[in-house]
C-alpha angles and dihedrals in degrees: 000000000000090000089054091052102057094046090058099049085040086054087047098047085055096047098051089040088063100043086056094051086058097052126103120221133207128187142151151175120241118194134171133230110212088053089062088262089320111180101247101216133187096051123146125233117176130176101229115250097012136081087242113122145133134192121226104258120233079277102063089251127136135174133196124192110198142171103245112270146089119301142142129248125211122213110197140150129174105266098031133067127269115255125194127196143173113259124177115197117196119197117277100005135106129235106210121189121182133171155139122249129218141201113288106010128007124218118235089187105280095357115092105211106190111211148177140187114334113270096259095184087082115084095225096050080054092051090046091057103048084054092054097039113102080208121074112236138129126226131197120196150204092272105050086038087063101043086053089051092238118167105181143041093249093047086053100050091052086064085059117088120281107003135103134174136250109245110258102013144086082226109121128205119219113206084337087310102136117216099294081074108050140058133203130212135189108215082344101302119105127252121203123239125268095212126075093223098049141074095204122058119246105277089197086078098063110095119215087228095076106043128083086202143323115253115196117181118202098179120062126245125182090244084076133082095259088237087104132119108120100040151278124251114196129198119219113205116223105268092194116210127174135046133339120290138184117192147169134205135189151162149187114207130181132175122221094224091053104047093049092056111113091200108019103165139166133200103281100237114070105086110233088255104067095245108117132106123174119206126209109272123247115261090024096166103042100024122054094232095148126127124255122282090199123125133238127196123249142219102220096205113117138187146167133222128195147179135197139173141180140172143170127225133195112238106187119311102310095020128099134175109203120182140193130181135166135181126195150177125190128160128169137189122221142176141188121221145186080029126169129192126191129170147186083024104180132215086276094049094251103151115212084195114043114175153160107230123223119184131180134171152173116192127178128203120204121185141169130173132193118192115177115177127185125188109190094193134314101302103047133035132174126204128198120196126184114179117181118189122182114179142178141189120181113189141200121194131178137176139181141187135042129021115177100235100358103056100010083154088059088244094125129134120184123181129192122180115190133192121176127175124180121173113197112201105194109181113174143169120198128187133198127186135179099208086182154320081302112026130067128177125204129185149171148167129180136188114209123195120194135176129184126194144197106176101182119333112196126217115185131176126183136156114232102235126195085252094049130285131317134194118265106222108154087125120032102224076059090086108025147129128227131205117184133180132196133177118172117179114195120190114190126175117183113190124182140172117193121196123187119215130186123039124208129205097272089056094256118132114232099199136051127192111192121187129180157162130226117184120184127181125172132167122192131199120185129171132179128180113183114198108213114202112203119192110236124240095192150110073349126005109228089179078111097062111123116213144177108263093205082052107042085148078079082074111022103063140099105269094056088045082047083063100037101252093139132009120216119210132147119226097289097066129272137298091298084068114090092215102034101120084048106122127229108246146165131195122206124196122199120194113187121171119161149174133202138182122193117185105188123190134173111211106195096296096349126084121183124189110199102190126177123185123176123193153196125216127181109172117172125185119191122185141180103183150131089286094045113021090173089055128219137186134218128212129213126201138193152168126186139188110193125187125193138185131191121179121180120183123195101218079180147332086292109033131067125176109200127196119196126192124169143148117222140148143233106233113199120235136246087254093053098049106041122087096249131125117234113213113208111169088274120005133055123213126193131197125255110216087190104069124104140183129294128226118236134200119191138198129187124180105176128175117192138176127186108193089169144032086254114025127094133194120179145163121190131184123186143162140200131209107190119185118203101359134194128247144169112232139160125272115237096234129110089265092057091224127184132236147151129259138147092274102195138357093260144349141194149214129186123165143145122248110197112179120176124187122195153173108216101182137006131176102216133345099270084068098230091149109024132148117213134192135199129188126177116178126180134192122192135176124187133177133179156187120259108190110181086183092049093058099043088051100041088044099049091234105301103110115046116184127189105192120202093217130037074214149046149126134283112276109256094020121138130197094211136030126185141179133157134165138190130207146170126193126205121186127168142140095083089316092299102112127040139170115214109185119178143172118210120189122187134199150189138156137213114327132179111238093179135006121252121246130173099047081304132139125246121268103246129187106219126236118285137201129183130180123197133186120209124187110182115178128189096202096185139337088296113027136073138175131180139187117207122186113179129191100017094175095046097208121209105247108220136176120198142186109228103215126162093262091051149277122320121196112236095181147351149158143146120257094209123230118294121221132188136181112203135200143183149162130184124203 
């Protein structure tokens, strides 16, 4: 039997052996010029009519096995044109083609192949370029967003290295930096915020639909705004290529939390799209004109339905059109259980608020893009984007239990419904020209548009009696409405000429000197008038009265009014006040004009960038406000000089070490710096017009290997020195405020990023079955200055602090970061069908969210850790279907004060599983 065995393998060997010996082989090497003789991997190469087929290594390489014969070979990549060609193969020889390809088109001996920018939604033509990148960034694109199941911009960015993302919030940390330090764009030109309190727009309400990939650059280059320390993530809009496509897209979504509510309600009012916005009534302070504040039951089912479109069009013989557009609708329901909610918690850990916490929402997501390109022919192209956003969020939030003064039987009951609308309007046009084999001109302006509205928040505070509940009105902002209003307008222009030097003997050019020009103006105007409705003690008290508290409009209305049951006034007083209607507002104005120069140079294996910038900044803040009622402004001047260097040396093909040095600062931000009083459920922030920017000094050390197309490994090590830096604290004053000052004279960060890609398995080399792993771990450690002395001069007094500590770490830092991911792809039918499964799993650890003062402990959000699952399926050329299940583990998200005898929750709940059910199909 064993004889028998061997002789079969042995006759087998022999047989494929000789097969082999008759085959013909062709490969070939494909480079590219304007990458100084760079592989171009990923591309596709197919016999026609057969399965055979072979894609170009991160070398450039390919190699084709065939029986002898006539055939034709098809040359093709995502982004360029197919291109077919005769090819005829004799028994026993190679076929070798090598050749360099050019701009515009790249010769494949006598086979034109037209092209245009790599294909950066694939994860290996990312990878390929940050290899090949002199800068140090990290980009993440369309494809690996899908296989993680991510659905929005600031759920991409937290699957990068080193950055996570405040609960609740689109707001992003940076190596444990919070959102003063960073800066989003959107195809390198900035977008304003659509928050009041922020100085990033909300990154939840970027669809994945609409973005080619998500660049976020950790080390600083002089192409940038010098308000950079953190980082900078950059959205790149879809720049379709290729032929013609219909498709539709939709979901359906439920939470846990929310389906298994027996009563889950909303304020009637806000229509399901997203659309409403309610204005303040005539007559607001002598007539009742106000809404309902009735409730209506929900159907916590939620979904989503989109559209999108592209096609390319032929203009002449070097010209093309291409367009994209995309329209969308989301909306999802969510609710926070097992919550708790405590407040003014002293050094003893005595709460003056002690509370269970309920929390219910329906938010809604609109978007529409428009993308025109036109290349006029191989040396200029123009781009025109148009992005429009419309977003809602419409809360519920209720709390019971203890109130220091006001329920000191713990008989309290506080209700706060919250509807807030913004609509963000990005129009760009971007140019590209090639002036010559040595000089290339880019350039780009963009107009944003953004509007941010709170249409009636109610605020609404009773005691539960033994005969019912009555209203709580020992203070009149106790029971009130609030109506706010912001429009901020940006205009941004980037100009840059590049101009190579120095050619070598291949025809490469081994220097680059890049000058240019950013401009940013932006002007905001924000208003916000709160009705406060105080229930009257005279002739007769009706503080007694007992309501419904799902009917307030039983109280609240006119007839009541009528009968002075209640008195309506703003801050300013009641009708008997002339200006009492008049809303509290403040204005900013930001001048930014700034100049850079890079000179860029590879020496051998090392290539070194020098950049310089210098800047100018006016920001001025005017305000007429509570605070104020005379009003004032405050005006803030600077001038910078940053230097930057960069150097990258290639140890071998597959290593680089990269070195990043750079100056930078921290600007403040209008909120932070106007005189206004920021109302949360239960906590208040001001503004601080003294503060000013920081100064920031940065260091990156990175090491990084790629073994395969589509494999990283990575250690970075970096540090911050941060002078001056800005902080949130509490304000030492018996309602325990927040605001913003220049906490300390300096501040630091250092920490070590290691990421690892991998492919752990594969079945053959054309990678039908393969499992892939991913694993990005970060360690940070910060430390800071706390003057009490500092704050309390540079703020004139208005702001004393009494810290508990002389030291302490950098709010929203974490020591430790984690995410990994596991996935196994399965394709088959011709390449038409395929199966992608993953696991994704996210970490962080502590993390402060606001200093401690008064011989308290610092507010710090606990460790959490979420695990998702994402099944994505191409059925056939045109159908797909995927199964998406967050938050698996369904952590319990808590909040603490660390005081000496122990930790005191200050607030927790679970946010339920999310499951969602996807379809598509593309014509």
């Amino acid at each position: 039997m064993k004889f028998n065995l061997k002789f079969l393998l042995i006759t087998l060997f022999i047989c494929t052996i000789s097969i082999a010996q008759n085959k013909g082989t062709i490969s070939g090497v494909l480079t590219d010029k304007e990458s100084n003789n760079q592989a171009l991997p990923f591309a596709n190469v197919l016999i026609k009519g057969t399965n055979i087929s072979a894609n170009t290594d991160i070398d450039g390489k390919y190699t084709l096995s065939i029986n002898p014969g006539s055939y034709t070979i098809i040359f093709s990549f995502v982004g360029y044109e197919s291109v077919e060609k005769p090819v005829t193969v004799k028994a026993n020889e190679t076929i070798t083609v090598d050749q360099v390809l050019s701009s515009g088109g790249y010769t494949l001996k006598d086979v034109v192949v037209k092209s245009s920018a790599v294909n950066r939604q694939k994860e290996s033509a990312l990878l390929l370029e940050q290899k090949n990148a002199v800068d140090i960034k990290q980009s993440i694109g369309a494809q690996e967003l899908s296989r993680k199941g991510v659905s929005d911009v600031s759920g991409a960015v937290t699957k990068t290295t080193g950055i996570t993302k405040q609960e609740g919030t689109g707001a992003i940390f940076v190596r444990g930096l919070g959102d003063r330090y960073n800066s989003t764009t959107m195809n390198g030109l900035p977008i304003p915020s659509n928050d009041a309190e922020k100085k990033n727009i909300n990154l939840d309400i970027f669809s994945t639909d609409i973005i080619e990939y998500v660049s976020i650059d950790k080390v600083y280059n002089s192409k940038f705004f010098g308000d950079f320390a953190g980082g900078n993530v950059d959205i790149v809009s879809k720049d379709y290529k290729g032929n013609g496509f219909f498709k539709i897209d939709a979901e359906s979504k439920i939470n846990t939390n929310a389906v298994s509510e027996k009563n889950f309600t909303l304020q009637e009012g806000p229509n399901a799209f997203g659309f409403s916005k309610t204005s303040i009534p005539n007559n607001s302070l002598t007539e009742y004109n106000f809404n309902t504040l009735q409730l209506s039951k929900k159907t916590p089912l939620a979904a989503s339905f989109g559209l999108s479109a592209g096609d390319t069009y032929k203009v002449g013989e070097e010209g093309k059109i291409s367009l994209f557009g995309t329209a969308s609708f989301s909306n999802d329901y969510a609710s926070r259980t097992n919550g708790i909610a405590k407040g003014s918690v002293n050094a003893s850990g005595v709460a003056g608020k002690n509370l269970d916490y309920n929390y219910q929402s329906y938010n809604t997501n609109t978007t529409g893009m428009l993308n025109a390109g036109y290349k006029i022919n191989n040396n200029n192209k123009i781009s025109f984007n148009s992005l429009y956003i419309n977003t809602s969020s419409q809360k519920k939030e209720e709390s019971n239990g203890y109130i220091v003064d006001l329920a000191n039987d713990g008989n309290g009951y506080i209700r706060r419904n919250d509807y807030e609308k913004s609509d963000l309007w990005v129009n760009q046009l971007l140019g590209q020209h090639k002036l010559g084999d040595r000089t290339n001109f880019n350039w780009g302006g963009s107009y944003n548009i953004i509007n941010q509205n709170t249409p009636d928040r109610t605020y609404n505070t009773m005691n539960k009696l033994a005969e019912g509940y009555v209203i709580n009105s020992q203070s009149a902002p106790n029971n009130s409405r609030y109506f706010q209003d912001l429009k901020e307008t940006e205009t941004a222009a980037n100009l840059s000429l590049d101009y190579k030097f120095k050619k070598d003997g291949n025809g490469i050019y081994k220097g680059k000197i890049t000058a240019g020009y950013n401009g940013r103006f932006k002007k905001r105007d924000f208003e916000a008038t709160q009705f406060n409705f105080k229930t009257t003690t005279s002739p007769v008290s009706h503080t007694g009265d007992v309501v419904d508290p799902n009917n307030l409009d039983l109280f609240y209305n006119q007839t009541n009014f009528n009968n002075n049951f209640f008195t309506i006034s703003t801050f300013r007083g009641g009708y008997q006040v002339e200006d009492a209607l008049d809303p509290q507002v403040y204005s900013g104005d930001l001048t930014i004009n700034g100049g850079f120069v890079n000179t860029e140079y590879k020496f051998n294996k090392l290539t070194a960038v020098l950049g310089l910038r210098g800047e100018y900044i006016l920001q001025n803040v005017a305000w007429n406000t509570s605070l104020d009622p005379t009003g004032d402004n405050n005006e803030l001047k600077k001038t910078a000089f940053l230097p930057s260097l960069v150097l990258k040396y290639e140890l071998n093909d597959k290593q680089n070490l990269r070195l990043g040095l750079s100056k930078t600062y921290t600007l403040p931000q209008f909120k932070e710096r106007a005189k206004f009083v920021y109302e949360e459920f239960l906590q208040a922030k001001f503004g601080n017009p003294y503060l000013y920017a920081s100064d920031d000094y940065n260091l990156d050390l990175k090491w990084e290997m790629f073994p395969k197309s589509d494999e990283l490994i990575s250690v970075t090590a970096f540090g911050k020195y941060i002078l001056n830096p800005i902080n949130e604290t509490t304000v030492n004053s018996s309602t325990n405020d927040i605001s913003w000052a220049n906490t300390g004279d300096y501040g630091y960060a250092a920490g070590a990023e290691v990421e690892y890609r991998k492919t752990l398995w594969a079945m053959d080399t054309e990678n039908s079955k393969k499992l892939t792993g991913g694993l990005n771990v970060s360690y940070l450690y910060s430390n800071q200055e706390l003057n009490d002395a500092k704050v309390l001069k540079e703020t004139h007094g208005t702001i004393p602090t009494n810290f508990t500590n002389k030291t302490g770490k950098f709010t929203g830092a974490s020591d430790l970061l984690l995410n990994a991911d596991l996935s196994f792809f399965n394709e088959w039918n011709d390449k038409k069908s395929n199966l992608t499964t993953t696991i994704a799993y996210n970490y962080f650890s502590d993390r402060v969210n606001a200093i401690g003062t008064q011989e308290k402990g610092d507010l710090v959000d606990k460790a959490v850790g979420t695990l998702d699952f994402i099944a994505r399926s191409k059925l056939s050329k045109h159908f797909g279907l995927g199964l998406i299940a967050k938050n698996l583990l369904d952590p319990t998200v808590k909040t603490v004060q660390e005081n000496t005898s122990g930790d005191v929750v200050i607030r927790s709940y679970k946010k339920g599983l999310n499951l969602n059910l996807a379809f598509s199909y593309e014509f």
